[in-house]
C-alpha positions in Angstrom: 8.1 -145.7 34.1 11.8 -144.3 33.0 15.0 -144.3 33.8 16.0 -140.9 35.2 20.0 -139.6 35.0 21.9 -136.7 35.0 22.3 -135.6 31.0 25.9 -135.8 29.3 28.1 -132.9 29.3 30.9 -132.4 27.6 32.4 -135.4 26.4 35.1 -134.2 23.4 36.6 -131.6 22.8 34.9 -128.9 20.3 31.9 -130.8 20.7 28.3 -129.7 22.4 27.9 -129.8 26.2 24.5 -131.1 26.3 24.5 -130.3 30.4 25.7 -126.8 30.3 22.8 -126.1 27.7 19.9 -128.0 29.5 21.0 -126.1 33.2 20.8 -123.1 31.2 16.9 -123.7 31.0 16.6 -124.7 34.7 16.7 -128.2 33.8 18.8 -130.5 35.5 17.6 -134.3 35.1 16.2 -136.2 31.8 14.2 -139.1 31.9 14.4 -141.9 29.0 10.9 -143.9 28.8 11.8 -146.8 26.2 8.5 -148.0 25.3 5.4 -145.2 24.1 3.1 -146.9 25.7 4.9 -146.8 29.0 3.7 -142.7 28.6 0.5 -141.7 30.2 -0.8 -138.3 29.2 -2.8 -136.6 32.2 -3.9 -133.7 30.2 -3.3 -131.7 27.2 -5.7 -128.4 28.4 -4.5 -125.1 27.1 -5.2 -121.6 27.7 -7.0 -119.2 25.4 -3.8 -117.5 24.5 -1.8 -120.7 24.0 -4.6 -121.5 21.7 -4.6 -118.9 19.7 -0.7 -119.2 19.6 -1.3 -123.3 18.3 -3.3 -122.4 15.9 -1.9 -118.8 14.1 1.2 -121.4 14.3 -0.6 -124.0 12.3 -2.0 -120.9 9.9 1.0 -119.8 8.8 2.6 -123.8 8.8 -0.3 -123.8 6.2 0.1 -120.7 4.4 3.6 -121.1 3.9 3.5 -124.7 2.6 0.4 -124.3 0.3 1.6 -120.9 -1.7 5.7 -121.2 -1.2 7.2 -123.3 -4.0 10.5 -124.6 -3.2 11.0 -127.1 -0.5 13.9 -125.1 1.0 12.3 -121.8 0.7 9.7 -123.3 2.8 11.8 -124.3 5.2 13.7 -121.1 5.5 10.8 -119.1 6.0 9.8 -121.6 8.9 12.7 -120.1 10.4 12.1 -116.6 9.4 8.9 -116.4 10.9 8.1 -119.1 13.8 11.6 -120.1 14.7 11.1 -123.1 13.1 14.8 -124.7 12.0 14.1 -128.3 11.7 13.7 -128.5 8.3 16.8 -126.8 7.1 20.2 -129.3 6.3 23.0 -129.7 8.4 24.6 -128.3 4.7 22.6 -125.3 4.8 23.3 -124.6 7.8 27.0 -125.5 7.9 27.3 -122.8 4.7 25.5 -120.2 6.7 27.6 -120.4 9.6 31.1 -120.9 7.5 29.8 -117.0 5.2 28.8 -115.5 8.0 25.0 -115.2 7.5 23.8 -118.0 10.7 22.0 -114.6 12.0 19.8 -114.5 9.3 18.6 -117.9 9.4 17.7 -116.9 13.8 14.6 -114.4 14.6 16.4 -111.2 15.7 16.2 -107.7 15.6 15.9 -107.9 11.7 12.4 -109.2 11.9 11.0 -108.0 14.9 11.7 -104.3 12.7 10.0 -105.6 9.9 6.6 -106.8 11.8 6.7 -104.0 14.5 8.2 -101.0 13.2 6.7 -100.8 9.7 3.1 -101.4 11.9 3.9 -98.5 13.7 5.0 -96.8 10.9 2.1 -97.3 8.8 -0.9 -97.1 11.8 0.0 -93.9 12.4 -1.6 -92.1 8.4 -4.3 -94.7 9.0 -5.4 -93.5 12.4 -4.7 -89.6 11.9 -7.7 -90.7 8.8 -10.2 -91.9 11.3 -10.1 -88.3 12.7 -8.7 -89.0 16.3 -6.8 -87.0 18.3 -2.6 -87.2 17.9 -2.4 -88.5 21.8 -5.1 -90.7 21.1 -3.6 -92.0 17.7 -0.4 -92.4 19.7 -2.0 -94.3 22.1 -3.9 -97.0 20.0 -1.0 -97.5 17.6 1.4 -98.2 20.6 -0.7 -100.4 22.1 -1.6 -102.3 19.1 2.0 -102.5 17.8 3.8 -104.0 21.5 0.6 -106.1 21.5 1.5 -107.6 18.3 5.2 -107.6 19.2 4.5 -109.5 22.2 2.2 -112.0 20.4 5.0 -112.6 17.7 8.1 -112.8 20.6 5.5 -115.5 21.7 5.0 -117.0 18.5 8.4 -117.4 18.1 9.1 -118.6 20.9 10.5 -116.1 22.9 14.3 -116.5 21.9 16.6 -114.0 23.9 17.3 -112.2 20.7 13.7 -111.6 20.3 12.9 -110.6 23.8 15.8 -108.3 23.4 14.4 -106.6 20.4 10.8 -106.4 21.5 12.4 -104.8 25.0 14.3 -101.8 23.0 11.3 -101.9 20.3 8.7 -101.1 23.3 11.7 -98.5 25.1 11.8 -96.6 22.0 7.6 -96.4 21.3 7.6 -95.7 24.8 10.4 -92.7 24.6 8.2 -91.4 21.1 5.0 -91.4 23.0 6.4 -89.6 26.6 8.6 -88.0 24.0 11.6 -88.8 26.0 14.9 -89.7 24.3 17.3 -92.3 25.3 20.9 -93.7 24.5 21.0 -96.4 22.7 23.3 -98.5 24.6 21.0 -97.5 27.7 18.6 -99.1 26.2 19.9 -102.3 25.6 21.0 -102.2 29.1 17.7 -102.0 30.4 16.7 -105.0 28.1 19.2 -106.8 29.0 18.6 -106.7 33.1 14.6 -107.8 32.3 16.1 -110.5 30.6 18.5 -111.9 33.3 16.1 -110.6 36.2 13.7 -113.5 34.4 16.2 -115.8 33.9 19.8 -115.3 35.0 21.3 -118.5 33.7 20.9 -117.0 30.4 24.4 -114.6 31.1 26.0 -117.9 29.9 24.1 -118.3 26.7 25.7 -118.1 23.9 22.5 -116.7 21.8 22.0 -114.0 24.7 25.8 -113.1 24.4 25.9 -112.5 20.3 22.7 -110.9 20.4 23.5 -108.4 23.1 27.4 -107.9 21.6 26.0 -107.9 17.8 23.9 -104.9 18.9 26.6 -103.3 21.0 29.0 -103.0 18.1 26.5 -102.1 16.1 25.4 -98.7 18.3 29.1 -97.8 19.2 31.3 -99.1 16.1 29.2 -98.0 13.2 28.9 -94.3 13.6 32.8 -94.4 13.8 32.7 -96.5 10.5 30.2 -94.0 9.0 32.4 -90.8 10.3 35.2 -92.3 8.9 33.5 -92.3 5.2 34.7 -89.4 3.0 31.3 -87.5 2.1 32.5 -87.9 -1.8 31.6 -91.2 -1.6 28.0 -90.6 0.3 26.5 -88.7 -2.8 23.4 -90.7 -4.0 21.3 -93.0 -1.8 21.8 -96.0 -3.5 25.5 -95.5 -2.6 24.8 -94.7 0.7 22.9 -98.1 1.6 25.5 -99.7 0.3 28.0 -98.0 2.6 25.7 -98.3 5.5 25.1 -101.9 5.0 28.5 -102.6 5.0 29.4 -100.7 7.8 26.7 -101.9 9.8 27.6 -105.7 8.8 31.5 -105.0 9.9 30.4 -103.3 13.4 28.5 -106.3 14.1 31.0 -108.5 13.3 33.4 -106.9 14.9 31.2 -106.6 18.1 30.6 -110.6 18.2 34.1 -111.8 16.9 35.3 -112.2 21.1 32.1 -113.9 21.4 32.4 -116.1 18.4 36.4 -116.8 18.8 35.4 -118.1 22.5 33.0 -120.0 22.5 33.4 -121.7 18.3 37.2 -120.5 17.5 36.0 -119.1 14.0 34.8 -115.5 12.7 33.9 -115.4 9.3 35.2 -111.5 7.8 33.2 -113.4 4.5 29.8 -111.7 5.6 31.1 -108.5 5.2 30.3 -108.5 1.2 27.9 -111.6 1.3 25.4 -109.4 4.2 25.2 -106.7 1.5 23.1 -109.3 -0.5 22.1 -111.5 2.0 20.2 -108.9 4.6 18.3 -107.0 1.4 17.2 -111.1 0.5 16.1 -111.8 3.4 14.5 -108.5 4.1 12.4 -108.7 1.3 11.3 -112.5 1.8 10.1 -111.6 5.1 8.1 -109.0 4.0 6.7 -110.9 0.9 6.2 -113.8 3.6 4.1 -112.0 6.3 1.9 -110.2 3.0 1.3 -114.3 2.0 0.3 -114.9 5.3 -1.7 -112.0 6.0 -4.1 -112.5 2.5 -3.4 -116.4 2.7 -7.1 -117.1 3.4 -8.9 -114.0 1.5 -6.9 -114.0 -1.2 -5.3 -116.7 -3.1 -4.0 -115.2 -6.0 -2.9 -112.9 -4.2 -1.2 -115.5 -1.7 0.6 -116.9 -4.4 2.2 -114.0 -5.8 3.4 -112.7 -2.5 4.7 -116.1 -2.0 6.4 -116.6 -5.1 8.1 -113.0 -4.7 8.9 -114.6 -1.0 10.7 -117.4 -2.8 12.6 -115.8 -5.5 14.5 -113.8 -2.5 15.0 -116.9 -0.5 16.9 -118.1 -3.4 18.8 -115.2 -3.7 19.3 -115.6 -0.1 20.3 -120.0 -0.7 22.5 -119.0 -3.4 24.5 -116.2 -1.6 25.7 -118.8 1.5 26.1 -121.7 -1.3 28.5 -119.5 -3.5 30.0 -118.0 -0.6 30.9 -120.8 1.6 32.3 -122.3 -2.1 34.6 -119.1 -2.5 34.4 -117.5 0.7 35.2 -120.2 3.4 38.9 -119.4 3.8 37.8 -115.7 5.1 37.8 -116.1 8.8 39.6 -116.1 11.7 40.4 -118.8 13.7 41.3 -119.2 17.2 41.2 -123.3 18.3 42.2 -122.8 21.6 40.4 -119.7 23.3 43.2 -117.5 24.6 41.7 -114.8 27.1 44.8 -112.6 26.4 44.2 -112.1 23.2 40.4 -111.6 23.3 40.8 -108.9 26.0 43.2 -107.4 23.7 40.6 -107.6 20.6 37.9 -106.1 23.3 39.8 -103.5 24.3 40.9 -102.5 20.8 37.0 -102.4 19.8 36.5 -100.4 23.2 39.5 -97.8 21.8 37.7 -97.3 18.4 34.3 -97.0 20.1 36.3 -94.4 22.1 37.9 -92.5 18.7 36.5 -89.1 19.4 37.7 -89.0 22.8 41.7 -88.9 22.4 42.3 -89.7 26.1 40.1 -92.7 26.6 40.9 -93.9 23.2 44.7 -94.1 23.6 44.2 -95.4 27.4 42.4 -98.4 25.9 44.5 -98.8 23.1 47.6 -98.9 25.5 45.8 -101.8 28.3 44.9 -103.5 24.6 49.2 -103.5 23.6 49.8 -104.6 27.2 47.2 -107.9 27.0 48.6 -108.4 23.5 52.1 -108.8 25.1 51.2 -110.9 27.0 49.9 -113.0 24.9 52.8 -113.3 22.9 55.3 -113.6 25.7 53.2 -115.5 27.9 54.2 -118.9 26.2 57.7 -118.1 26.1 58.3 -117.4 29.3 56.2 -120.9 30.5 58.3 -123.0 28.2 55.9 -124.0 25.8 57.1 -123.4 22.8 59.0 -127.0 22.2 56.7 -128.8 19.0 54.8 -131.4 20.5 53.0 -134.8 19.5 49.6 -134.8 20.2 47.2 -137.7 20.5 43.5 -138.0 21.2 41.7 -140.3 22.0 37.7 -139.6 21.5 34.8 -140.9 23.3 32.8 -142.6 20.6 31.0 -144.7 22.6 31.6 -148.6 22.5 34.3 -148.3 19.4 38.0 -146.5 18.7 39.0 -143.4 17.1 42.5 -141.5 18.0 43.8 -138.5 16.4 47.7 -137.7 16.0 48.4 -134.3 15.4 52.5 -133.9 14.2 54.7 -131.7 15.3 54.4 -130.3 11.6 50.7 -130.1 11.5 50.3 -133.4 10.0 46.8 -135.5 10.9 46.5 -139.0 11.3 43.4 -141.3 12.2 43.7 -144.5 14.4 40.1 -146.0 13.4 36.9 -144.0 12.8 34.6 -145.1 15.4 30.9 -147.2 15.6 28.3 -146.8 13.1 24.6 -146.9 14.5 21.1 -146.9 12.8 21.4 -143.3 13.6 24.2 -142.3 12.0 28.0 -142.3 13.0 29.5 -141.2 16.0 32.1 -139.3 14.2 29.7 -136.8 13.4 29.2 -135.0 16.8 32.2 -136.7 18.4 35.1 -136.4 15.9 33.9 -134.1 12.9 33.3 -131.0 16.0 36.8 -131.1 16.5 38.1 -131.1 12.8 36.2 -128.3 12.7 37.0 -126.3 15.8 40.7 -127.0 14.8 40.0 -126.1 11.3 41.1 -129.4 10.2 40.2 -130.1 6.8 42.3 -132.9 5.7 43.4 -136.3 6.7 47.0 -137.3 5.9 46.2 -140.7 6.8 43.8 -142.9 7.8 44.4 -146.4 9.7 41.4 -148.8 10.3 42.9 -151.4 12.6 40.0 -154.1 11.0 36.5 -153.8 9.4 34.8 -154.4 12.5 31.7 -152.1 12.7 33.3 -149.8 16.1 36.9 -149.4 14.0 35.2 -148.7 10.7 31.8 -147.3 10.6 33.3 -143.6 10.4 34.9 -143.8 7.6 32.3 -143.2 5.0 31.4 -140.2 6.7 35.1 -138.9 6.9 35.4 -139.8 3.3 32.2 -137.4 2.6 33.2 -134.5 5.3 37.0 -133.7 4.8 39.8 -134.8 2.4 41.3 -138.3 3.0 44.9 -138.7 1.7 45.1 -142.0 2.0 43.9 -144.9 4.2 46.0 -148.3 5.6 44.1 -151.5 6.2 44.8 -155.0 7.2 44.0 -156.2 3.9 41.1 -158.2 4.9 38.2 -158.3 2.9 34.7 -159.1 4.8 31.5 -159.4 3.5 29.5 -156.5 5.0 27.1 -153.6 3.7 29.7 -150.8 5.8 32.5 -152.6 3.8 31.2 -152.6 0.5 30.0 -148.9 1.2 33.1 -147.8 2.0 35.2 -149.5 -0.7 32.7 -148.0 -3.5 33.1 -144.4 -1.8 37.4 -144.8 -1.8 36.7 -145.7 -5.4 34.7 -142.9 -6.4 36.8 -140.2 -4.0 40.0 -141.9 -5.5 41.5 -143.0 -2.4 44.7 -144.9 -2.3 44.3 -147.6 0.1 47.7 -149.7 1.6 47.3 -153.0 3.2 49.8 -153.0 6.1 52.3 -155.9 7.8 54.6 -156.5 10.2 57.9 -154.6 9.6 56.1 -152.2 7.7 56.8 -148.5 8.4 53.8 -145.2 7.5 55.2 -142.0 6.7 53.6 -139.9 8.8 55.7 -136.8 9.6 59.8 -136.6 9.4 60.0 -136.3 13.3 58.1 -139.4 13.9 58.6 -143.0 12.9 55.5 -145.4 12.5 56.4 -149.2 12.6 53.8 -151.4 11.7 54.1 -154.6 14.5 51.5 -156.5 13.2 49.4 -158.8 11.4 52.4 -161.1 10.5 52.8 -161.0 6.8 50.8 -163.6 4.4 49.9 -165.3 8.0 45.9 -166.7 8.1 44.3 -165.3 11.6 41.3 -166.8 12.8 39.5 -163.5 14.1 39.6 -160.6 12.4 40.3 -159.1 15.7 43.8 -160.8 15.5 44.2 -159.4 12.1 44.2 -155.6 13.8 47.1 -153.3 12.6 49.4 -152.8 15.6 51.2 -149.6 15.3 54.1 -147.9 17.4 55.0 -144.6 17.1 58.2 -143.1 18.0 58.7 -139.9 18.8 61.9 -138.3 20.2 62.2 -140.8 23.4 58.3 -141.4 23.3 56.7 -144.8 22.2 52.9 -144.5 21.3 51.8 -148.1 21.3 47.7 -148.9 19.2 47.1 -152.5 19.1 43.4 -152.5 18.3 41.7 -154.9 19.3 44.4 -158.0 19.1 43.6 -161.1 22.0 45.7 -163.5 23.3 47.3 -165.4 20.6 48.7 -161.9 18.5 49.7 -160.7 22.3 52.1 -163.5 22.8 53.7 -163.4 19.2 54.3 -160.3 20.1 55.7 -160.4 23.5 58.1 -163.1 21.3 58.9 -161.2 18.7 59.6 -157.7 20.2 60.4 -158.2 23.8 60.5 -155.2 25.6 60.5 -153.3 22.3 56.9 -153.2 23.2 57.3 -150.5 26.0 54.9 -147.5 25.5 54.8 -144.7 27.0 51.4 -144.1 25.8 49.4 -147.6 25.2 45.9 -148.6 24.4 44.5 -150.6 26.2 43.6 -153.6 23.8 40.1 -154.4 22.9 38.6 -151.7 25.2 39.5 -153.9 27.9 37.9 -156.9 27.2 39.0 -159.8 29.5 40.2 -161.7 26.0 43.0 -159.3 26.0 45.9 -157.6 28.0 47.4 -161.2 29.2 50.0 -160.6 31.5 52.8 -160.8 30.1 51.4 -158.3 26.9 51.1 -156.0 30.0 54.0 -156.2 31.6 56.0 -156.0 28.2 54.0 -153.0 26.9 54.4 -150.9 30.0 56.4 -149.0 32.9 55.1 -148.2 36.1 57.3 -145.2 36.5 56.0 -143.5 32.7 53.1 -145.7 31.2 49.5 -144.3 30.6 47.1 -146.5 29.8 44.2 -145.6 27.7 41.1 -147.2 27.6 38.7 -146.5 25.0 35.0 -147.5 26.2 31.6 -146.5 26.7 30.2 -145.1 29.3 28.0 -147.5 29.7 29.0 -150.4 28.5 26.6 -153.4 27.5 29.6 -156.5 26.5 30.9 -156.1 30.1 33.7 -153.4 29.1 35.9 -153.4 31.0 37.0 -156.0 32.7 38.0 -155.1 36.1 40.4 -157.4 36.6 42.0 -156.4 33.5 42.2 -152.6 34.5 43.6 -153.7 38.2 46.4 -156.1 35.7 46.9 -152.0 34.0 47.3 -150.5 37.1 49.6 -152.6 38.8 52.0 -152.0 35.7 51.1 -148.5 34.6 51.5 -144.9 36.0 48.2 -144.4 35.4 45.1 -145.8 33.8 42.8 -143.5 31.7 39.1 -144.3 30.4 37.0 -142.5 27.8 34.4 -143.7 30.3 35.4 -141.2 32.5 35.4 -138.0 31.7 35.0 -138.5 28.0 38.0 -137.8 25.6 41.4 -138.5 26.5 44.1 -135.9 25.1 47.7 -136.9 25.8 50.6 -134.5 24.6 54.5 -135.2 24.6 57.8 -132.9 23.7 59.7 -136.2 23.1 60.7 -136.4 26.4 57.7 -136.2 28.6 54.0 -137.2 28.5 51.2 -135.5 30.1 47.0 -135.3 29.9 45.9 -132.1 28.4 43.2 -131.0 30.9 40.8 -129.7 27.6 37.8 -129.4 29.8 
């Protein structure tokens, strides 16, 4: 017995739509069982050919673990060969994707060559030996090199890019054996349509769109590149790889950058150099890897040389995306917001230098590629939305807070850092995605509103992923294992940390003001809830109003003291809309039913009976409008200083 539900989609903004990537897979329900024993297995048979795939799995597991050194060459070559990436670091593979080199660590092209194509290449002298005839060579060694190409796609587990190679791989044999040529790009076409005949969600992968665009710019960009070389500089081999490795490297990152800008907002240009060391490292691995695999049980010594040489190159290969995502990182380009203007200008620009030799088409596309870019640059202008804006948004972490400002001068500011679970923090998929979409690398400022667990349990992550300028408190001290954490890691990251009071005011940006409305000064509270920093930020004609998670008795001081001072035209709803909270008065003070929205922050499904609906009917009585991270997930509110609206991210 389970409980069965539709699985999350999109819920922040730069984060992972698990829904989109499940109906991709013809999956469209999950089922959570929360007991094992609860799980009856009805049968485990397998075919002979699933066998044999289980246990040449197992084999090279064993063969790679027993004669490999290094723990992360191991789990590199897990990768390499089976597909196998759950043993490599969210840090490896955060500096493989920030260099440019993420292809490496995926089974593509690259190694489908290196186990087919050198087969084929080397069954053909071996055959010719055993005296057969040359249509009868050609037959056995085309047979027995798709075979094996079709076994390994299935070892692998037959990842688009794979498929996609095996397809061309078997086209080409094919084209050698009817001796038939064909274009290259025809032939991609034709893998691509037995690909989406099989499946035709996968159009809307992103691993079927960079694999079939990395090969595209590959085919039609690099011959251009290569033309474009003087012959002067083509005079020995050795030069001559080099060259063609690079070119190779910039057509395919050229062909995927439209891809990439879409879909992640970033394009590394780092890979251009690091590939040139990179592809040769991981070349050579692969080959020492399969030789260790292949002599693994006849010969050890043997084994462990191959296996050794395997390692040294996956070293070279470690060392390449550590020193280059430690020098390299800047090298990118980055697009936060996907604008289809300018990526149809960037596609047709590729299309006009794919299109160099032939004058007419190539100035036709490089004129419609001027016209999209014009667009793009004028489009703004004439919709009015060039006025600097104050953003604000409000994630969905679950039961807990965390709000982003972004100033009109590209200032950042945190409003709490969400929960903290045995897991792990919910900043790390639902805040730190964004950062990095937006290539946000530094906080300006930090608030916690108090030390409770859903306010503060992000911080030590924050304090480990980006740069923290300085963080605000409530000067509270409490004694939990999060607190004394996070206190030893502003110590050691040097951290200047500010205890805020009423009358207070955070410089934040020169267009905005931040007035700190509470806790009263040298006042004892009795919950630490009470003790949350209240915080109104003006901006223009705009009030932003964050009271954490204050009840009752901080409300009323504050209805008191401020009056309708309190207005906002953006408020949070306080204490996620727990019943202890938003008295009647607090409401009617803090909002306007002409210009108020109301933002709750709150799980989806929410265990402490948040939030009270009487509470949200008090909010929407007052209010314009009521908004819950419940909902729809994040909450992104944007003003000129004069208006408010929700920014429809999704």
């Amino acid at each position: 017995m389970g409980r069965c539900g539709v699985p999350p989609g999109l819920r922040n903004p730069g984060g992972f739509d698990y829904a989109a990537y499940l109906s991709r897979r013809g999956i469209c329900c999950t089922l959570y069982v929360d007991a094992p024993d609860r799980v009856a297995v009805l049968g485990n048979r397998r075919g002979r050919v699933q066998n044999a795939l289980v246990s040449l799995r197992a084999h090279v597991r064993r063969q790679v673990d027993r004669y490999v050194p290094s723990t992360g060459g191991r789990a590199v070559l897990r990768a390499l060969l089976l597909g196998d990436r759950s043993r490599i670091t969210d840090a490896q593979r955060a500096r493989f994707a920030k260099t440019g080199l993420m292809h490496l660590l995926a089974v593509s092209g690259l190694h489908v060559f290196l186990v087919g194509m050198v087969l084929y290449a080397l069954l053909r002298p071996f055959l010719l030996r055993l005296r057969l005839r040359w249509r009868t060579a050609e037959v056995v060694r085309a047979a027995l090199t798709i075979t094996v190409l079709v076994f390994y796609m299935l070892l692998t587990g037959g990842r688009p890019s794979v498929v996609r190679a095996v397809i061309m791989a078997t086209l080409f044999i094919g084209g050698i054996f009817f001796q038939r040529s064909a274009h290259s790009l025809n032939t991609l076409g034709v893998a691509a349509l037995v690909l989406l005949a099989v499946r035709p969600p996968m159009l809307f992968d992103v691993g079927f769109q960079l694999s079939m665009a990395a090969v595209s710019g590959i085919v039609t960009l690099n011959p251009r590149f290569l033309e474009m070389l003087p012959d002067r500089y083509r005079t020995s081999e050795a030069l001559d790889w080099v060259l063609s490795t690079g070119t190779t490297s910039a057509a395919a990152i050229l062909g995927t950058a439209p891809v990439l800008l879409y879909h992640f907002g970033w394009v590394s240009v780092a890979g251009l150099l690091l590939n040139m060391v990179g592809i040769p490292c991981t070349g050579l691995a692969l080959t020492s890897a399969i030789a260790t695999v292949a002599v693994g049980g006849l010969w050890p010594t043997g084994a462990a040389s191959f296996g050794s040489a395997a390692d040294v190159f996956l070293q070279g290969l470690l060392a390449t995306s550590r020193y280059g995502a430690a020098w390299f990182s800047w090298a990118g380009i980055r697009m936060a917001t996907p604008d289809l203007w300018e990526l149809t200008a960037l596609g047709a620009g590729l299309i006009a230098v794919a299109q160099w030799p032939r004058p007419r088409l190539r100035w036709r596309w490089i004129v419609i590629g001027g016209l999209f870019m014009t667009a793009s640059v004028w489009g703004p202008v004439v919709g009015g939305g060039t006025a600097p804006t104050l953003d604000i948004v409000f994630f969905d972490v679950g039961q807990g807070d965390a709000a982003l400002l972004k100033t009109p001068s590209d200032h950042h500011v945190l409003i709490d850092t969400g929960p903290r679970s045995p897991s792990g923090a919910t900043a790390e998929f639902a805040v730190l995605p964004f950062l990095r979409r937006w290539g946000i690398r530094r906080l300006d400022l930090v608030v916690v509103s108090h030390s409770d667990a859903d306010h503060l349990g992000g911080l030590p992550t924050f304090l480990q992923a980006v740069r923290v300028d300085r963080v605000v408190h409530n000067g509270r001290s409490v004694d939990t294992d999060l607190y004394s954490q996070t206190r030893r890691l502003l110590r050691r990251n040097g951290v200047p940390r500010q205890a805020a009071h009423r009358g207070d005011t955070l410089q934040m940006d020169s267009s905005i003001r931040t007035e700190v409305l509470s806790p009263p000064g040298r006042s004892t509270l009795a919950t630490e809830n009470n003790a949350s920093v209240v915080l109104r930020v003006e901006y223009g004609d705009v009030n932003i109003l964050l009271p954490g998670d204050i009840e009752k008795a901080i409300e009323q001081n504050l209805v008191r003291t401020y009056g309708e001072k309190l207005l906002g035209h953006v408020v949070k709803v306080p204490h996620h809309g727990l019943e202890t909270s938003s008295r009647p008065s607090f409401v009617r003070s803090a909002s306007d039913s002409t210009q108020t929205h109301a933002v709750v922050s709150v799980g989806h499904s929410s265990r402490y009976g948040m939030p009270d609906a009487r509470v949200i009917r008090r909010w929407r009585r007052e209010a314009r409008q009521v908004h819950s991270t419940a909902d729809r997930g994040a909450v992104w509110m944007r003003t000129d200083g004069k208006e408010v609206w929700r920014l429809q991210w999704q």
